[in-house]
C-alpha positions as CSV (number, residue, x, y, z in Angstrom):
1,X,-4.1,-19.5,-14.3
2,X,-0.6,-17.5,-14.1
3,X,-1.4,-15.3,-16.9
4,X,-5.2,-14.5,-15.1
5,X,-2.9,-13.5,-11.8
6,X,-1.0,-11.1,-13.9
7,X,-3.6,-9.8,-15.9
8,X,-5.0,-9.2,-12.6
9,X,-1.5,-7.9,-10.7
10,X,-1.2,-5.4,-13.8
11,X,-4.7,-4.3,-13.9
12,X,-3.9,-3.6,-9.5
13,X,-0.7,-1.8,-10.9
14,X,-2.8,0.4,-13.4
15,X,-5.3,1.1,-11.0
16,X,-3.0,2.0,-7.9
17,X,-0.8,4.0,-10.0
18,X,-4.3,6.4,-11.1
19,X,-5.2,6.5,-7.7
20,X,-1.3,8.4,-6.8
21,X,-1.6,10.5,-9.5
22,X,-5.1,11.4,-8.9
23,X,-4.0,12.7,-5.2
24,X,-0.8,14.0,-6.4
25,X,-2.9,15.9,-8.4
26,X,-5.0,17.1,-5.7
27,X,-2.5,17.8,-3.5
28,X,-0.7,20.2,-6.3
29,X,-3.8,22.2,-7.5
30,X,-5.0,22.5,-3.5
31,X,-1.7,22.8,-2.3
32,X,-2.9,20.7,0.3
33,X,-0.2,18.1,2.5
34,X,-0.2,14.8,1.9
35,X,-2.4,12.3,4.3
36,X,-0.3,10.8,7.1
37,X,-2.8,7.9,7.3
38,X,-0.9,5.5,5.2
39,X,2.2,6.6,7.8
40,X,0.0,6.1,10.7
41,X,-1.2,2.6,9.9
42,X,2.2,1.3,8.6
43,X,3.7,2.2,12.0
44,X,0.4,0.2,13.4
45,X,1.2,-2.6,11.7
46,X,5.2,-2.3,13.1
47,X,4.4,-2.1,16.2
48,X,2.0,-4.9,16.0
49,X,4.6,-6.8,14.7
50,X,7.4,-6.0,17.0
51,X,9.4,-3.8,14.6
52,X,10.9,-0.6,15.3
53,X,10.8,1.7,12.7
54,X,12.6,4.3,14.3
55,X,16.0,3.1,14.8
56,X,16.7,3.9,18.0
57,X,17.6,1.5,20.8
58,X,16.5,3.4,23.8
59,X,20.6,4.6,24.8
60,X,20.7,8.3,25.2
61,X,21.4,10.6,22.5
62,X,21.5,14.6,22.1
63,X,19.1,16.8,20.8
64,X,19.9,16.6,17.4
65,X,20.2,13.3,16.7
66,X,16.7,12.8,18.7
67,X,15.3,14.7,15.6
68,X,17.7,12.7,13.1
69,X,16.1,9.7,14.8
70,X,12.5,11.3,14.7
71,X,12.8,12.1,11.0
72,X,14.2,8.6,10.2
73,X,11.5,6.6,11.7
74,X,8.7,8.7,9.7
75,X,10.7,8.6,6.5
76,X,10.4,4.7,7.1
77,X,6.7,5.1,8.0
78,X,5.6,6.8,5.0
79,X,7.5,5.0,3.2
80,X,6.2,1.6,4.2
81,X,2.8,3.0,4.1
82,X,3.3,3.8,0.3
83,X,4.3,0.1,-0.2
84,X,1.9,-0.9,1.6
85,X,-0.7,0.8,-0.9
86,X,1.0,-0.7,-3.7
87,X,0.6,-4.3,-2.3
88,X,-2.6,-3.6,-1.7
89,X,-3.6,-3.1,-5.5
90,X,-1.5,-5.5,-6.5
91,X,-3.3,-8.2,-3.9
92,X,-6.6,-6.8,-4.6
93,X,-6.1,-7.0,-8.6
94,X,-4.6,-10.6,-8.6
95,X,-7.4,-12.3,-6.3
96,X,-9.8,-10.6,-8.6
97,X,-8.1,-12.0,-11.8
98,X,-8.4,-15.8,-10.2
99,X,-11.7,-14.8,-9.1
100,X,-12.6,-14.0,-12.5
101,X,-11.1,-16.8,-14.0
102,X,-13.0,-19.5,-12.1
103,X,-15.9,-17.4,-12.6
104,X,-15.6,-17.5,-16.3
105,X,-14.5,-21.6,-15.7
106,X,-17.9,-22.2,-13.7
107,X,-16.1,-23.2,-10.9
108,X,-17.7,-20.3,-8.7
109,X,-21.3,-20.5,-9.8
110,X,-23.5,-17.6,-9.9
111,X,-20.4,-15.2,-10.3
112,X,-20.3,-15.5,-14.1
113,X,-22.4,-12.4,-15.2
114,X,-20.2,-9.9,-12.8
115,X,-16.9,-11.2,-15.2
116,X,-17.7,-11.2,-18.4
């Protein structure tokens, strides 16, 4: 069972990892920025769960360090939103490698001719 998982976490790594290069690519040959919606939803998420991403704690500061503050915060939001993508695959790839393996097993009937 551990080696389907991993089969399936590295098959989620491969695939993720195409998927960044692919836009990478994009965004060099179009010279297009890079989508903030991976951002957007990570600070979602945050503030869903009661976490503040932008390190402030509400005392007041000057102009400048309002922007340092500003900057952190979306440094952590696109950052989280990159790891976020990257759990993703690796979620997505290890269900589908138990999937696959209790497909194979008969366990899940009817599955068998999408997995082999």
């Amino acid at each position: 069972m551990l080696n389907a998982v991993l089969s399936g976490v590295a098959a989620g790594a491969v695939g993720t990892a195409a998927l960044n290069v692919a836009t990478y690519v994009d965004v060099l040959v179009r010279g297009r920025p890079e989508s903030q919606v991976p951002a957007e939803v990570a600070e979602k998420i945050a503030a869903g769960a009661g976490i503040d991403l932008g390190g402030g704690d509400g005392t007041p500061t000057s102009d400048d360090q309002q922007k340092q503050r500003q900057q952190t915060a979306q440094n952590r939001k696109s950052g989280l939103g990159a790891l976020m993508g990257y759990g993703t695959g690796l979620g997505v790839g290890a269900a589908y490698g138990v999937i696959r393996l209790l497909a194979c097993h008969g366990v899940i009937d009817g599955c068998t001719h999408w997995f082999r």
